[in-house]
N, C-alpha and C positions, 0 to 999 in steps of 0.2 A: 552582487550575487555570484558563488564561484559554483559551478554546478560540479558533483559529485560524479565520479568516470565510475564508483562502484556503491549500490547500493543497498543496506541489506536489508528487505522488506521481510523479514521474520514477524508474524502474525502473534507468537509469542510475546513477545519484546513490548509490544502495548501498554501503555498506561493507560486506567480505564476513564480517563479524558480524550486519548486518543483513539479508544477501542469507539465511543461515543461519536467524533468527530468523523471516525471510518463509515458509521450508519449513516448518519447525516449526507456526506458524501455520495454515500453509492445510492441512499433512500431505500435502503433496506438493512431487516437486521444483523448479527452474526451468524445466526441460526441459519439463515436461506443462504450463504454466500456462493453455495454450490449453485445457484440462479442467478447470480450477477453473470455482466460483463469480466471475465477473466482479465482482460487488458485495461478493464478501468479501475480494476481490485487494486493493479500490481501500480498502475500507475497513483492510484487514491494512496497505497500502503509505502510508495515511493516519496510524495510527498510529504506525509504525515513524519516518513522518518526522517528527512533532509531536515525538516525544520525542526529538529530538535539543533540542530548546527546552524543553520541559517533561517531566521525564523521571516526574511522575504521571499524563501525560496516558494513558489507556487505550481499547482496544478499545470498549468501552460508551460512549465519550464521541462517537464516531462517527457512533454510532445521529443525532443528530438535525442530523451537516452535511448539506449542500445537496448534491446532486451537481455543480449547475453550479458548486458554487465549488472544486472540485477539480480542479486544473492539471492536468486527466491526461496525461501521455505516456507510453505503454504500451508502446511502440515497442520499447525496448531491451533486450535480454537475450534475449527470446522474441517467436515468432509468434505476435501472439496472432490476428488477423485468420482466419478458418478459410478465408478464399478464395481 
């Protein structure tokens, strides 16, 4: 497994097996995502996108990226902004 130094967790970018596996994950839907865990969104949306390149890449491998090196755009699907 080579772990990715940059990630781009675009919310966009989902395939709706992936958008699927995202719910799964966090155990909740798109709709609520402004009530998840922020850090486990970006980390669930982290992995979901590695493994289109590395399909060992896991959840725990997450644990030690950077947050600045993940391309967030949170923007699409959901509000996550609560203002």
């Amino acid at each position: 497994m080579t772990t990715p130094t940059t990630i781009d967790i675009s919310i966009d970018t989902l395939t709706l097996g992936e958008a699927e596996q995202l719910e799964d994950m966090l155990g909740a839907s798109l709709s609520t995502l402004a009530d998840v865990s922020q850090v486990k969104l970006i980390r669930s949306l982290a992995t979901l996108t590695a493994q289109r390149t590395d399909p060992d890449f896991t959840y725990e491998d997450t644990a030690d990226l950077l947050l600045s090196d993940m391309a967030a755009n949170l923007e699409g699907g959901a509000d996550t902004d609560p203002a």
